[in-house]
C-alpha positions in Angstrom: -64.5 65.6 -74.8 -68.2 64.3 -75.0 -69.2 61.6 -72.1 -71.3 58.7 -73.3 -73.8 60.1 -71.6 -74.8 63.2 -72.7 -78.0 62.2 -75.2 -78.3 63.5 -78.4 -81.6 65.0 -78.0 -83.3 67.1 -75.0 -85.6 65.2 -73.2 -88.5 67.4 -72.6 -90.1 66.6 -69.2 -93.7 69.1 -68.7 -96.9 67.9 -68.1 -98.6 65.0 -69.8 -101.6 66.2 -72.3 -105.2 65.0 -71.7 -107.4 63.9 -74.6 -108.9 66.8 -75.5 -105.4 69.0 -76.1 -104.6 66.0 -78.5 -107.8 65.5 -80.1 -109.5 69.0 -80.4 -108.9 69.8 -84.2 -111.5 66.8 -85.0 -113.6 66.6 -82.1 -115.0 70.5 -82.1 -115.9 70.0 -86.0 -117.2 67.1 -85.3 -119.1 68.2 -82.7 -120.5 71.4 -84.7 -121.8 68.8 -87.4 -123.2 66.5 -85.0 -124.7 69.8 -83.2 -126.1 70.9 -86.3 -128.0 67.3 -87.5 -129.9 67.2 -84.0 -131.3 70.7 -85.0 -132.0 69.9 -88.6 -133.7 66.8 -87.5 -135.6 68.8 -84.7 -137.0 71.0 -87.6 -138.0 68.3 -89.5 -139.8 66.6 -87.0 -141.5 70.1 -86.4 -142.4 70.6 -89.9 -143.6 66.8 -90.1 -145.7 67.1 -87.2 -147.3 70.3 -88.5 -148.1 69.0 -92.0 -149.7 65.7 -89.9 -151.8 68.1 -87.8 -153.3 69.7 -91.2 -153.6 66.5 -93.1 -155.8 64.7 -90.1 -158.0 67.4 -90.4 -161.8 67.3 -91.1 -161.6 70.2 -93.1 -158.9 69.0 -95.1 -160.0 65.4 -95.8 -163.6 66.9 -97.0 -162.1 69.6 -99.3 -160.1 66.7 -100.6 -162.8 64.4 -101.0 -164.4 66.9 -102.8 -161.8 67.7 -105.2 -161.7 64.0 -106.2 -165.4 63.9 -106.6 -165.6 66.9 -108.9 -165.6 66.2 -112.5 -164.1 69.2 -113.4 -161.3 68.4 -111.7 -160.6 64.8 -112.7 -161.4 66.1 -116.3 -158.4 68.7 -116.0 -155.6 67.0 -113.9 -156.9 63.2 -114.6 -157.3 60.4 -112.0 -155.9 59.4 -110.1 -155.4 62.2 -107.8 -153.4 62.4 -105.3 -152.8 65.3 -102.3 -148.7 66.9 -102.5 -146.7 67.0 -99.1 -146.5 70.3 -98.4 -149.7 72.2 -97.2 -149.8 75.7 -96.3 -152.1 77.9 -94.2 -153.6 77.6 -90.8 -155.9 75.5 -88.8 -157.5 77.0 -85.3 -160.3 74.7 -84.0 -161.5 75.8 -80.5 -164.4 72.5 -79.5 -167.3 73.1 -81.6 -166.0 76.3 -83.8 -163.3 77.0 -85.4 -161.3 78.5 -88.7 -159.2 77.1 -91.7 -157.5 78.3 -94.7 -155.6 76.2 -96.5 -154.0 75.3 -99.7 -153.6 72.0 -101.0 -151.5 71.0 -103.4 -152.5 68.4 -105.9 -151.3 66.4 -108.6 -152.5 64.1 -111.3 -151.5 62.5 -114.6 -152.5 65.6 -116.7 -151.0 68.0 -114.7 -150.9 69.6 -111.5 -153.5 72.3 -109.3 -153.8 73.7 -105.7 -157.1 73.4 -103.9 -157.9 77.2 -101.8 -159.6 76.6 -99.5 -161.6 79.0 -95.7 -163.7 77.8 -93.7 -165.1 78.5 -90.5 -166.6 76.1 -88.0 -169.6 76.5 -86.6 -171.8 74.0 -84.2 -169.6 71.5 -85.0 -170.2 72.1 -88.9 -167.4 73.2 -91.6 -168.7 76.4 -93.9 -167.0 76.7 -96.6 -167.1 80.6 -97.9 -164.3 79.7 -100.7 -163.1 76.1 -102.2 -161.5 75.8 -105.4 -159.2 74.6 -107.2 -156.4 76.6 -109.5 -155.1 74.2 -112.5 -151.5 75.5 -112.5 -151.0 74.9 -116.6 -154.1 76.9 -117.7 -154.7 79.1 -114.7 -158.5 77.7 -114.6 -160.4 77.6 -111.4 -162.7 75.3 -110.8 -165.3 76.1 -107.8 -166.4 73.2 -106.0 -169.1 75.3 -104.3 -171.4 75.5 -107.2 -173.9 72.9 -107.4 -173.0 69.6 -109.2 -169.5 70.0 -109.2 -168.7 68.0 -106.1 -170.5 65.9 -104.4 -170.5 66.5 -100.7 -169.8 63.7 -98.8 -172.9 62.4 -97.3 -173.3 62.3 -93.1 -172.8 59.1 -91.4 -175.9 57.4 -90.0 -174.8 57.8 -86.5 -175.3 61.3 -87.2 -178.7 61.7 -89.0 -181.7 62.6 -86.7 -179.6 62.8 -83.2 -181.5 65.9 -82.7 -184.3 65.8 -80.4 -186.8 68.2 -79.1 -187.7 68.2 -75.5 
């Protein structure tokens, strides 16, 4: 004889679960990913900053300035020019000296080359031992050293005849 009582089922009585035993199998993934884009983003702001740091530079605005100027240049990769994101090499300015070697990519209608660049900073004044540019297609290099293939930015007027003799 069954009682009306008796319930079908067992009524399990234990402790309640808190959020985290019912939730886990999409929170910890979810956190991993989330973990993952801060640290990605990180880098990239990294990176960004780096390439920033470069492009600012004197040494790179002048060797870019140059390349633009150069005939030889806008002859093999057309105008206009323009400078690629991602620079490589290394900056070290310490005051009035310092030491650069770069490479620039750059790009134009005709095709595509990568300015070489080192310098070294002296008195306040970029040297440049080496600064060409490489046309990717052909190979040729085009040195914007020798005389008449760039012109060389002239020096702003602030500049000319500050020195003084005492």
């Amino acid at each position: 004889m069954s009682t009306a009582h008796e319930s079908p089922l067992p009524v399990r009585i234990g402790p309640k679960r808190n959020w985290f035993d019912r939730n886990w199998k999409w929170f910890v993934p979810l956190a991993c990913l989330w973990g993952l884009a801060v640290m990605g983003a990180l880098c990239l702001f990294v990176v960004y900053l780096a390439f920033g740091v470069m492009k600012t530079s004197d040494v790179y605005r002048e060797a870019l300035a140059r390349a633009k100027a150069s005939p030889g240049v806008v002859r093999s990769l057309g105008e206009p020019l323009r400078e690629g994101l991602f620079v490589s090499g290394s900056i070290q300015v310490t005051g009035p000296s310092g030491n650069a070697e770069l490479a620039i990519p750059l790009s134009g209608p005709r095709g595509k080359g990568t300015i070489y660049l080192e310098a070294r900073k002296s008195a306040g004044r970029w040297n440049y031992s080496r600064l060409l540019v490489e046309v990717t297609a052909t190979g040729e290099r085009i040195d914007l050293l020798k005389p008449g293939e760039a012109q060389v930015p002239a020096e702003p007027e602030s500049h000319k005849g500050s020195d003084t003799v005492i």
